[in-house]
TORPAMI-549338 format. One record per residue (C-alpha): residue number from 0; residue in three letters; x, y, z. Coordinates in Angstrom, 3 decimals, padded with zeros to 6 digits, always signed. Layout:
N
<site><resi>NUM</resi><resn>ala</resn><east>X</east><north>Y</north><up>Z</up></site>
...
This chain:
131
<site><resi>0</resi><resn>unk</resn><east>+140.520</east><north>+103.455</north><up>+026.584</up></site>
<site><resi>1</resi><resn>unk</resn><east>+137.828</east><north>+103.429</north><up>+029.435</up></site>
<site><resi>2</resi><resn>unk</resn><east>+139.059</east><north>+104.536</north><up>+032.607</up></site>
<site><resi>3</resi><resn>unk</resn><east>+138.812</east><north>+101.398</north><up>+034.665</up></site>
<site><resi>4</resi><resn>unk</resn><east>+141.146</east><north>+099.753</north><up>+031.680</up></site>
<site><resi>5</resi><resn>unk</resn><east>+143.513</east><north>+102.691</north><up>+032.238</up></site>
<site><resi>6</resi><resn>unk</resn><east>+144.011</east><north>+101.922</north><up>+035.753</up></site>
<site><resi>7</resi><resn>unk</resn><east>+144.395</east><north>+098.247</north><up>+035.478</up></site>
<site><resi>8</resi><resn>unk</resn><east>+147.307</east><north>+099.055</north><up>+032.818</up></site>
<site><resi>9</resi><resn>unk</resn><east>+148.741</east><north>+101.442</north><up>+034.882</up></site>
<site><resi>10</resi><resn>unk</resn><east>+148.711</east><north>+099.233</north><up>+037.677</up></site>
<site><resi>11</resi><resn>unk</resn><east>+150.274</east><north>+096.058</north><up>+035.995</up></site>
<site><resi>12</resi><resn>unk</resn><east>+152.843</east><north>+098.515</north><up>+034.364</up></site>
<site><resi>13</resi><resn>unk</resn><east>+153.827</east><north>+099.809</north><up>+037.614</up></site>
<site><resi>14</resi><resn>unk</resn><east>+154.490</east><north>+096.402</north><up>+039.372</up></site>
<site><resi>15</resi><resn>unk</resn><east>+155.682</east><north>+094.557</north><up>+036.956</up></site>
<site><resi>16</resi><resn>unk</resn><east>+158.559</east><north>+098.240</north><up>+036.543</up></site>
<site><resi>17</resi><resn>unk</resn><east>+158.512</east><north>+097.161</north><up>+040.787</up></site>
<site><resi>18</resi><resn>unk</resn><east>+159.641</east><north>+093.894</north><up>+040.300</up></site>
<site><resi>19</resi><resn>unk</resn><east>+156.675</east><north>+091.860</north><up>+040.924</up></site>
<site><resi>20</resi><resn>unk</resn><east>+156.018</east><north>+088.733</north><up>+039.392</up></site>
<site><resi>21</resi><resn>unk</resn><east>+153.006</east><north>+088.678</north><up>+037.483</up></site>
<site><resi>22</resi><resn>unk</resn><east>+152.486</east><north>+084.867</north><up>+037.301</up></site>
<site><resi>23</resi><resn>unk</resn><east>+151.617</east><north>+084.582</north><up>+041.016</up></site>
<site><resi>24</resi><resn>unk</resn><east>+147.814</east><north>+085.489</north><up>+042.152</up></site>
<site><resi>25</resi><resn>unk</resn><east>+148.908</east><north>+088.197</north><up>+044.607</up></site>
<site><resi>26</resi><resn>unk</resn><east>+149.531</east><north>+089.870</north><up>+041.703</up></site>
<site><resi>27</resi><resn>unk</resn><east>+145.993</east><north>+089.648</north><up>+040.553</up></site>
<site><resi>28</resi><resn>unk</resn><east>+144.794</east><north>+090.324</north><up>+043.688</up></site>
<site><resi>29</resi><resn>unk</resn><east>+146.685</east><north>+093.370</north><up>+044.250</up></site>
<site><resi>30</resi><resn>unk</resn><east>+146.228</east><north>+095.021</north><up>+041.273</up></site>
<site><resi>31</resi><resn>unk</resn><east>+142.378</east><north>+095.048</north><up>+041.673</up></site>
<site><resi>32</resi><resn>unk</resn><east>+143.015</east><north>+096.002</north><up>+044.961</up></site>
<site><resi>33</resi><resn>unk</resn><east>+143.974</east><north>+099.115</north><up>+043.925</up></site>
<site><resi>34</resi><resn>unk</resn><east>+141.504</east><north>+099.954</north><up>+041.532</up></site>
<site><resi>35</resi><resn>unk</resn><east>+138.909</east><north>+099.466</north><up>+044.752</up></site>
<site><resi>36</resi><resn>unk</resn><east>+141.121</east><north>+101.459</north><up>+046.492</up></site>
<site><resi>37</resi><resn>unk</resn><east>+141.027</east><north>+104.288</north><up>+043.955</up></site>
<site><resi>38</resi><resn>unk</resn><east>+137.269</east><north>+103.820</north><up>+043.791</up></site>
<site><resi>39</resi><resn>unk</resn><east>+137.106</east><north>+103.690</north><up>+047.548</up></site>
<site><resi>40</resi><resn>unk</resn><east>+139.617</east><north>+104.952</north><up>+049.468</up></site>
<site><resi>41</resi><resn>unk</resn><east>+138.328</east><north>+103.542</north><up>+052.948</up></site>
<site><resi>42</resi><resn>unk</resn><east>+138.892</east><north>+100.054</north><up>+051.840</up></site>
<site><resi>43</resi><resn>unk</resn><east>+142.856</east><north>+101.153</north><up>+053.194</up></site>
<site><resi>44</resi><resn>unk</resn><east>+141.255</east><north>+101.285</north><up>+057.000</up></site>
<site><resi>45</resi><resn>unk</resn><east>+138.985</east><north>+097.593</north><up>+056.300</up></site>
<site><resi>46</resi><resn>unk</resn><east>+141.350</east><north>+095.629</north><up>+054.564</up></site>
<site><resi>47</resi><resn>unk</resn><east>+140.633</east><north>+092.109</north><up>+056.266</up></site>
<site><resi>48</resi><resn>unk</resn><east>+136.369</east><north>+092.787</north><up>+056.957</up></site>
<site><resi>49</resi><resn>unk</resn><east>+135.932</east><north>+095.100</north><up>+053.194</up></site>
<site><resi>50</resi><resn>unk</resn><east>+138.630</east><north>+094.660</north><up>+050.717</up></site>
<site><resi>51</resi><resn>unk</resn><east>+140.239</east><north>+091.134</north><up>+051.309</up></site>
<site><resi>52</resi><resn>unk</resn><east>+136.437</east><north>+089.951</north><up>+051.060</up></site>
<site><resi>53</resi><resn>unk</resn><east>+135.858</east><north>+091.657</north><up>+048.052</up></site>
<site><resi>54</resi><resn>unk</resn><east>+138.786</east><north>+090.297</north><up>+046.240</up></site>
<site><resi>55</resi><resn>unk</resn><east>+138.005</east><north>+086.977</north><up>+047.811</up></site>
<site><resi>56</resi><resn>unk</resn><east>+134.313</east><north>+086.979</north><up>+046.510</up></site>
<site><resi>57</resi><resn>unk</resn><east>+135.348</east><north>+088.219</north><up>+042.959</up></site>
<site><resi>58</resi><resn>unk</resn><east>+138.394</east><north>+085.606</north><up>+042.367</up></site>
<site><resi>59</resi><resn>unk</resn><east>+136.193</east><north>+082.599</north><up>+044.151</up></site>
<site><resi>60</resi><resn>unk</resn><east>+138.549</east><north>+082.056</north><up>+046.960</up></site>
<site><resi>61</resi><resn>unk</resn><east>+139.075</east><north>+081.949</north><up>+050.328</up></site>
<site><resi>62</resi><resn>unk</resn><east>+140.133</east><north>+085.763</north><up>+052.091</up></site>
<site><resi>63</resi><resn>unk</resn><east>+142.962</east><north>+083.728</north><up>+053.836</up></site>
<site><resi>64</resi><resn>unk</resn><east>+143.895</east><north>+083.001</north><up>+050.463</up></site>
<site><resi>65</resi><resn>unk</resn><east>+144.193</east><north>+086.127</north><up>+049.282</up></site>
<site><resi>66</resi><resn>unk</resn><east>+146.178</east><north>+087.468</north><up>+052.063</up></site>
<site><resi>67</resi><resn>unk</resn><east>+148.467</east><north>+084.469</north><up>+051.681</up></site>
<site><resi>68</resi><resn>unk</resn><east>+148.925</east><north>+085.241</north><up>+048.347</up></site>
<site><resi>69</resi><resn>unk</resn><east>+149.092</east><north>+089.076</north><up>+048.393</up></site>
<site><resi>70</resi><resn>unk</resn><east>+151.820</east><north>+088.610</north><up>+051.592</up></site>
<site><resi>71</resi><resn>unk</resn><east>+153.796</east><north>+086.026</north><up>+049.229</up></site>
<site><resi>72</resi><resn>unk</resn><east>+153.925</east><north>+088.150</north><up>+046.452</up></site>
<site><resi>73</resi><resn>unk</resn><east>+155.206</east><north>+091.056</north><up>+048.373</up></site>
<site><resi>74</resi><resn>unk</resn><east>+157.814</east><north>+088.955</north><up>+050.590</up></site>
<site><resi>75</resi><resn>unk</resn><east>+159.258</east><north>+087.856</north><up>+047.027</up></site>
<site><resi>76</resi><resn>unk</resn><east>+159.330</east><north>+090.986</north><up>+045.375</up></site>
<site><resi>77</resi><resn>unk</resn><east>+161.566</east><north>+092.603</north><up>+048.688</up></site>
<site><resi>78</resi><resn>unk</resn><east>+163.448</east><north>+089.511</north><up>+048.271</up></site>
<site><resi>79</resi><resn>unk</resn><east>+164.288</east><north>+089.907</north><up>+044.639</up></site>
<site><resi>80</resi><resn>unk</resn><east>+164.473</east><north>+093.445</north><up>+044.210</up></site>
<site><resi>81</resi><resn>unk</resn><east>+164.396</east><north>+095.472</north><up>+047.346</up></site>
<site><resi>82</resi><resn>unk</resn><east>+161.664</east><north>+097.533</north><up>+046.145</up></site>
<site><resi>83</resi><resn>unk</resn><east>+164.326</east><north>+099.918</north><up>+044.364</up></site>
<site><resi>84</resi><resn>unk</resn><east>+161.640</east><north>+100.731</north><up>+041.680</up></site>
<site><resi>85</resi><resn>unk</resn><east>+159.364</east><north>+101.731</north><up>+044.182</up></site>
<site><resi>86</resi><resn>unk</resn><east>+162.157</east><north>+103.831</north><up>+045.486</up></site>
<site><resi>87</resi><resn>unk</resn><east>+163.000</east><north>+104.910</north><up>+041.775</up></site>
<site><resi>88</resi><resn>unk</resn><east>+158.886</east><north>+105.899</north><up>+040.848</up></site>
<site><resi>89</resi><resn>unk</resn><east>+158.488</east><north>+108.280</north><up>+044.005</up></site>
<site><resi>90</resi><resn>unk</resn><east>+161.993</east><north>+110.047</north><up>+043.072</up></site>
<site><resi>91</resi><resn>unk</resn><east>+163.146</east><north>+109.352</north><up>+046.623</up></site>
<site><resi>92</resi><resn>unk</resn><east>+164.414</east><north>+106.924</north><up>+049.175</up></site>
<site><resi>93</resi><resn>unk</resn><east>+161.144</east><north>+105.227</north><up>+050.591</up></site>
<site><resi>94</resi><resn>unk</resn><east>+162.568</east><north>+101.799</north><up>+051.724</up></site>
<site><resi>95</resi><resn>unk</resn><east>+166.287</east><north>+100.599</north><up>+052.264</up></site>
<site><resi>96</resi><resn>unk</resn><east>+167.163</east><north>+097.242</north><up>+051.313</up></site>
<site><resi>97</resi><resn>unk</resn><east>+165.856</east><north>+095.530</north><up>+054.459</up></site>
<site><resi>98</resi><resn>unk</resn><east>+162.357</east><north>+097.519</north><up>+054.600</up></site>
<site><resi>99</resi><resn>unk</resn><east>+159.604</east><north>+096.857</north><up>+052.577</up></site>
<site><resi>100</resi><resn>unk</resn><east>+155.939</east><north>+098.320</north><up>+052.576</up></site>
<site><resi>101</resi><resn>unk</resn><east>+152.949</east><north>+096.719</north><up>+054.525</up></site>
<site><resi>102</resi><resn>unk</resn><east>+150.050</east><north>+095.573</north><up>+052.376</up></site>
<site><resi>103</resi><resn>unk</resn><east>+148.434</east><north>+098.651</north><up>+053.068</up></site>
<site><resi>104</resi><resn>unk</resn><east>+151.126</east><north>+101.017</north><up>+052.567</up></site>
<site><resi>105</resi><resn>unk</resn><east>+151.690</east><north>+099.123</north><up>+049.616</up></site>
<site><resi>106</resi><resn>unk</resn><east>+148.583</east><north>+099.040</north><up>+047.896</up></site>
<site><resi>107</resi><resn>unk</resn><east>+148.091</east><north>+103.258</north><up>+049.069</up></site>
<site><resi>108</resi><resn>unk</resn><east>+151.329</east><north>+103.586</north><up>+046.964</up></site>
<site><resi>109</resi><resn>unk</resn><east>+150.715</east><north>+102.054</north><up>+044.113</up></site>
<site><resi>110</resi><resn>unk</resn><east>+147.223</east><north>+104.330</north><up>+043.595</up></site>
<site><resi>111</resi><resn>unk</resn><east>+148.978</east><north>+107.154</north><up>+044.571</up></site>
<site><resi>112</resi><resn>unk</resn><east>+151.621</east><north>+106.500</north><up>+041.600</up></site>
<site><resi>113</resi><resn>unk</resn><east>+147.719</east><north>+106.760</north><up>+039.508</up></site>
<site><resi>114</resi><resn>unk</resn><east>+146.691</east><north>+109.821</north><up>+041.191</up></site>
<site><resi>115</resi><resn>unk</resn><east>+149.976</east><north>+111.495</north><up>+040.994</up></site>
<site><resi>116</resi><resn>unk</resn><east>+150.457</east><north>+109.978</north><up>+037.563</up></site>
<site><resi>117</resi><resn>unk</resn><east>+154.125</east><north>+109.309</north><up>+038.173</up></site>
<site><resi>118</resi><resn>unk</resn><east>+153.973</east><north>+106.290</north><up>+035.574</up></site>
<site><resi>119</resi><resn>unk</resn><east>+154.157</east><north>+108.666</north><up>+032.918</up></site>
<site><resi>120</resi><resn>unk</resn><east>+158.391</east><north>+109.421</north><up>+033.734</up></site>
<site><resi>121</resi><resn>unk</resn><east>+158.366</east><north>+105.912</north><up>+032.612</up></site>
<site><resi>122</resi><resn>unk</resn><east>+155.692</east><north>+104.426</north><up>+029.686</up></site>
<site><resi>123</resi><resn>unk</resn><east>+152.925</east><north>+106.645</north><up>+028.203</up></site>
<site><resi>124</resi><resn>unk</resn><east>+149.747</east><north>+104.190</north><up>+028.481</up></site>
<site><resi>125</resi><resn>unk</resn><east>+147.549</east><north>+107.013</north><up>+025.997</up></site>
<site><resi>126</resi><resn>unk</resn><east>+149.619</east><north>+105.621</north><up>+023.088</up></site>
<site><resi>127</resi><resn>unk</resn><east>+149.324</east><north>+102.084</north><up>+023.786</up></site>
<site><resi>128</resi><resn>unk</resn><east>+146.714</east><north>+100.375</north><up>+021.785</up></site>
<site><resi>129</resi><resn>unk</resn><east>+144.985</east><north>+097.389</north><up>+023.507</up></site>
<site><resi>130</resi><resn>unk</resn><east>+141.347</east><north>+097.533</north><up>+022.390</up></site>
């Protein structure tokens, strides 16, 4: 499995294990997201002027849209869930029931669970054949 595939699995696995809905487009859009941010770290500091663009110009939309989308997506996951898996992955209390991440934060978090390769306490993505 090629790298960039890796990540992308990773990724999904994590936020859907989050509780984030993967029929809505923020979900799209913030899963490649962070495989530009693992590429790229500075795309955390230019989100708006470097990464929203980026997304925008590979889905064909409009960057408003995908900050719509990515802001929906993470106002109904706190809503839903809390963000108690994100609490669960890190081993540690990172937001109470009324916090929840920024986009940023959010999207540093979820490549740091790649870096840091916390996904593998829960699913082991080397055994899973997808090719």
């Amino acid at each position: 499995m090629s790298e960039s595939r890796k990540i992308e699995l990773v990724t999904k696995l994590t936020m859907l294990k989050i509780g984030f809905k993967s029929d809505q487009d923020g979900f799209d859009y913030l899963c490649f997201a962070v495989q530009h941010v693992l590429n790229n770290n500075l795309f955390l500091f230019q989100l708006h002027k470097g990464l929203y663009l980026d997304i925008a110009k590979h889905f064909e939309v409009k960057t408003l849209d995908v900050e719509r989308a990515i802001r929906h997506s993470v106002n109904t996951t706190s809503e839903c869930v809390s963000f108690d898996g994100l609490n669960e992955l890190f081993g540690f209390l990172l937001y109470t029931i009324d916090g929840k991440p920024t986009i940023a934060e959010l999207i540093r978090l979820l490549a740091e669970v790649y870096r840091l390769k916390l996904y593998k306490k829960f699913f082991d993505v080397d055994k899973l054949d997808l090719d």
